[in-house]
VOZA-32129 format. One record per residue: x, y, z of N, C-alpha, C in turn; residue in one letter. Coordinates in steps of 0.02 Angstrom, whole numbers, padded with zeros to 5 digits, always signed. Example, Ala and Ser with C-alpha at 12.3 -4.5 7.8 and 13.67 -1.06 7.14 Angstrom:
// VOZA-32129
+00660-00284+00390+00615-00225+00390+00660-00165+00390A/+00642-00112+00354+00684-00053+00357+00645+00002+00394S/
// end
This chain:
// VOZA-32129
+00041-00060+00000+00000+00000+00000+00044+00063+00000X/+00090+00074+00047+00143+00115+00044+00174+00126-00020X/+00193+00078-00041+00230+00073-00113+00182+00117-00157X/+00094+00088-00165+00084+00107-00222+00072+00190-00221X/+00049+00223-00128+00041+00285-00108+00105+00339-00155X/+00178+00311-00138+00205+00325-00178+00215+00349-00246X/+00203+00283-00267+00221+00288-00340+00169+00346-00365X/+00098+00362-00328+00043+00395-00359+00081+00463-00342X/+00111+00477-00277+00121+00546-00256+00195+00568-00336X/+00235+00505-00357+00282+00514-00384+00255+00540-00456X/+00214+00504-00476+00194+00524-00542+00144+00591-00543X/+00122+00612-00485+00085+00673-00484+00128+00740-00488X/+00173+00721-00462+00252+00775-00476+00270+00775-00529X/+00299+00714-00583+00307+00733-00623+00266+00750-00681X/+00189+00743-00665+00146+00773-00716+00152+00839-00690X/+00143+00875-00627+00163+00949-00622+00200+01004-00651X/+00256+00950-00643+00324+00987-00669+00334+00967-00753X/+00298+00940-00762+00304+00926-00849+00304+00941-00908X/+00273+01038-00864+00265+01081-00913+00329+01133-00910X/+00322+01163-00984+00390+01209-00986+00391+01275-00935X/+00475+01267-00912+00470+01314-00879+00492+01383-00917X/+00457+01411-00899+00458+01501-00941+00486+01550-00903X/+00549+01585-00933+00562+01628-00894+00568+01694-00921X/+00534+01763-00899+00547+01839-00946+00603+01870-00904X/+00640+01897-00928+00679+01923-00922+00680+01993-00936X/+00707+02054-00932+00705+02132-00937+00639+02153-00974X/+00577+02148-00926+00534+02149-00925+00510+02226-00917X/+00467+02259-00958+00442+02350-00949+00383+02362-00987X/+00344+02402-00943+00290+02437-00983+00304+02513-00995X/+00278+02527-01052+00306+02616-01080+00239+02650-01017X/+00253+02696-00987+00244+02738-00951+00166+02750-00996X/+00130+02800-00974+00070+02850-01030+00063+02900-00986X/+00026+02960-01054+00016+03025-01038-00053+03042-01014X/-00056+03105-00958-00149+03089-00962-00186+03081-01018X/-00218+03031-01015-00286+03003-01031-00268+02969-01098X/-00211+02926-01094-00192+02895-01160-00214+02814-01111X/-00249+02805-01179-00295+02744-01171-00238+02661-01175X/-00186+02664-01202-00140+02611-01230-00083+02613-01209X/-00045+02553-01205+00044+02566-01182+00044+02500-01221X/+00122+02486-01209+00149+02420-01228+00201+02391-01175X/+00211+02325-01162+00235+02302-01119+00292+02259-01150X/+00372+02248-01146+00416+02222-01190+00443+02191-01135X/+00502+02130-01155+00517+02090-01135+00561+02011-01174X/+00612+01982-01137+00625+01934-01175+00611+01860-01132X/+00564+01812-01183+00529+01769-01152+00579+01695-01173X/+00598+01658-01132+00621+01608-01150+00618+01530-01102X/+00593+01499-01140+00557+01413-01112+00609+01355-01124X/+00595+01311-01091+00651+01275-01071+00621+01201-01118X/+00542+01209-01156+00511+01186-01203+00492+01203-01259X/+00474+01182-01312+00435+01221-01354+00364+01215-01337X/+00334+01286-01344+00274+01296-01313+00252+01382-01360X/+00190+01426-01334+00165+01442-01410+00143+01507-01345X/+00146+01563-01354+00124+01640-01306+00048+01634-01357X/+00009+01615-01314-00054+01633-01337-00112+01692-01315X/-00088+01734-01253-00107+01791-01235-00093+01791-01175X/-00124+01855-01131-00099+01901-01087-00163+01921-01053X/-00147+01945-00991-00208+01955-00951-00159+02026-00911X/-00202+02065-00888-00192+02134-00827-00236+02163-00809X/-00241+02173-00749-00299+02211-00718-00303+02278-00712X/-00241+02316-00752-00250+02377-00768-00274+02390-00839X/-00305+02316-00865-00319+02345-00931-00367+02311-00951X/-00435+02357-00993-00493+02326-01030-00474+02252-01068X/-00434+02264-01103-00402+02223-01163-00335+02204-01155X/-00307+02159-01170-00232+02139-01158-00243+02085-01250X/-00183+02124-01297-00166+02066-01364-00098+02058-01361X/-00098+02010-01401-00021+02005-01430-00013+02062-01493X/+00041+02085-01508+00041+02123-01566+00092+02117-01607X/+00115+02131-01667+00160+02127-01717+00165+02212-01744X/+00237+02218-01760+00240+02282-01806+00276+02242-01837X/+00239+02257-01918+00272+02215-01971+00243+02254-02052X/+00293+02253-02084+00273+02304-02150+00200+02270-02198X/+00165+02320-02202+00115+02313-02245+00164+02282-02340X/+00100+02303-02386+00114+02280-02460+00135+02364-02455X/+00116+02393-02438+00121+02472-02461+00217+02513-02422X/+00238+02449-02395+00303+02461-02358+00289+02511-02306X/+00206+02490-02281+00213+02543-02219+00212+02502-02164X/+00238+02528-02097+00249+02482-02035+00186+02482-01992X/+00126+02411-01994+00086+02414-01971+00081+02386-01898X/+00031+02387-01858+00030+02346-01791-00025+02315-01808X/-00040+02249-01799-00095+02221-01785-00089+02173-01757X/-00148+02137-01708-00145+02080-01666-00129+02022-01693X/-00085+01989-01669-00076+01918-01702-00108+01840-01645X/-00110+01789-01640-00162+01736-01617-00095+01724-01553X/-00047+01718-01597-00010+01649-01547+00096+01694-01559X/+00124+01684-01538+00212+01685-01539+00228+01619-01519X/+00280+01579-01558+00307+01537-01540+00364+01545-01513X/+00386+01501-01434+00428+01514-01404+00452+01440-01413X/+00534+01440-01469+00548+01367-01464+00594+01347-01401X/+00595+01309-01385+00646+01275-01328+00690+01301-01324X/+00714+01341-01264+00783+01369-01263+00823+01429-01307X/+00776+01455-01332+00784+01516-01406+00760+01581-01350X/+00800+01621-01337+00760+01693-01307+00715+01733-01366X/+00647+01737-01363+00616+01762-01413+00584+01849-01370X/+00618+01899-01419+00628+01965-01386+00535+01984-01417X/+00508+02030-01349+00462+02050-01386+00478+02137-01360X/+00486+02184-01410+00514+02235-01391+00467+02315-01452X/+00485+02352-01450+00473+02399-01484+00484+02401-01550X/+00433+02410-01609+00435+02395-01672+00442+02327-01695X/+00413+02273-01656+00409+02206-01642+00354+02176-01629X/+00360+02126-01610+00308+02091-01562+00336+02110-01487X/+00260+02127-01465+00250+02150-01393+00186+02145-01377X/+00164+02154-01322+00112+02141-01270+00068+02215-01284X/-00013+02232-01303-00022+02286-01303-00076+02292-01244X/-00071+02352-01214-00112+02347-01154-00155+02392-01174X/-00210+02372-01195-00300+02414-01224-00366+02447-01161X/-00379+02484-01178-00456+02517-01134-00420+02493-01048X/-00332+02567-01045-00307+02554-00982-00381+02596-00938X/-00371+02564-00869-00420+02601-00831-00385+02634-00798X/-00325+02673-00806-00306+02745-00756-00226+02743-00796X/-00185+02797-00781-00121+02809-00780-00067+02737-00780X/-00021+02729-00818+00038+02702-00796+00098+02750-00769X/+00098+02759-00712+00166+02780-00689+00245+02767-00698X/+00311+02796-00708+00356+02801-00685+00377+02752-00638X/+00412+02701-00610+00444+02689-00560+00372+02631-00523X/+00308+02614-00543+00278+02565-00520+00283+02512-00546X/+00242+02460-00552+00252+02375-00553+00170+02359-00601X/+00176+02335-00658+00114+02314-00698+00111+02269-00673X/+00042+02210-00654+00055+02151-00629+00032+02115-00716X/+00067+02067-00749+00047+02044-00820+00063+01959-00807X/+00008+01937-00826-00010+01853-00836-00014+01841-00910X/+00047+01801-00907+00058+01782-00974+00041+01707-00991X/-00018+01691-01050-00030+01630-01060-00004+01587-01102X/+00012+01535-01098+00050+01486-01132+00024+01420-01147X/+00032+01385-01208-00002+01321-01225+00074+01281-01254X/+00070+01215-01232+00103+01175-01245+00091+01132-01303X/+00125+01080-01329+00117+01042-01380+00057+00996-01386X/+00025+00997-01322-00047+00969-01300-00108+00981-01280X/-00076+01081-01306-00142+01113-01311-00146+01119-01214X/-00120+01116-01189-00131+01130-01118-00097+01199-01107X/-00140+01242-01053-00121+01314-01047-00072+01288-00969X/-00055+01357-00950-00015+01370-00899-00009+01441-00901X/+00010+01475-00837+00011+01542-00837+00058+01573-00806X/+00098+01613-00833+00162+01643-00796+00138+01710-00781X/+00153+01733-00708+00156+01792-00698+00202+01834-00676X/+00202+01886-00704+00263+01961-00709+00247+02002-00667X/+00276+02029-00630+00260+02113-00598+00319+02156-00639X/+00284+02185-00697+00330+02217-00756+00350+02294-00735X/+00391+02292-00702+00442+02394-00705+00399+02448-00778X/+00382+02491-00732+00373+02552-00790+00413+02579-00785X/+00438+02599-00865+00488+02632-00881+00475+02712-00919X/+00495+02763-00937+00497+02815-00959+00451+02816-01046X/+00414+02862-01062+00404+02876-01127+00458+02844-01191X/+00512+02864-01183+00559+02877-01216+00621+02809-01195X/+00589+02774-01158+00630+02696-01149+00623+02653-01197X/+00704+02621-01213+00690+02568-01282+00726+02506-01224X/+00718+02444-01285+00757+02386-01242+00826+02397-01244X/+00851+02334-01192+00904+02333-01166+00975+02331-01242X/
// end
């Protein structure tokens, strides 16, 4: 009986831990001016699996997408939401300014200078199973680029 108590507690660990571990690194949201409705949040995300950034959650914000700046047919530099970023195993995938980045939509007040965004980042594995990493992301200045 002992034995099999075991083996159940053993295999419940390693289904826990079975998912990729994700780690962001130089993590920032751009500051805003009164009554600017949007910011963006940058960062470099890297998994110890391959696994797929399928969105974002914050409670300072109506809306949370993924986004792309990427040239139109007309060679102009557009933003629009994209579904999913793939994060392959062990690859740091930068999401930064004029890039892919995090857009934070219908904010409900100010981002400050010198406070902490709290951002839940969602993730799906090769089995379609989510998991959720969370950030307390540094605001940084108007005029802040990445590292």
């Amino acid at each position: 009986m002992m034995k099999r108590s075991l083996l159940a507690i053993g295999a419940l660990l390693a289904a826990a831990s079975a998912f990729a571990d994700v780690t962001v690194q130089d993590a920032w949201v751009r500051a805003t001016v009164s009554g600017q409705k949007s910011s963006g949040a940058f960062m470099q995300i890297t998994s110890s699996s391959d696994v797929t950034l399928v969105g974002a959650r914050s409670p300072i914000a109506g809306v949370v997408e993924i986004h792309e700046m990427a040239m139109d047919e007309n060679m102009t530099m557009r933003m629009r939401a994209v579904k999913e970023i793939a994060l392959p195993a062990g690859k740091p995938v930068a999401l930064k300014p004029g890039g892919y980045h995090v857009m934070l939509l219908e904010l409900k007040g100010p981002i400050e200078v010198g406070k902490k965004v709290p951002l839940r980042l969602l993730v799906k594995d090769a089995k379609g199973e989510l998991d959720e990493v969370d950030v307390e992301v540094p605001v940084k200045s108007l005029t802040a680029t990445l590292k």
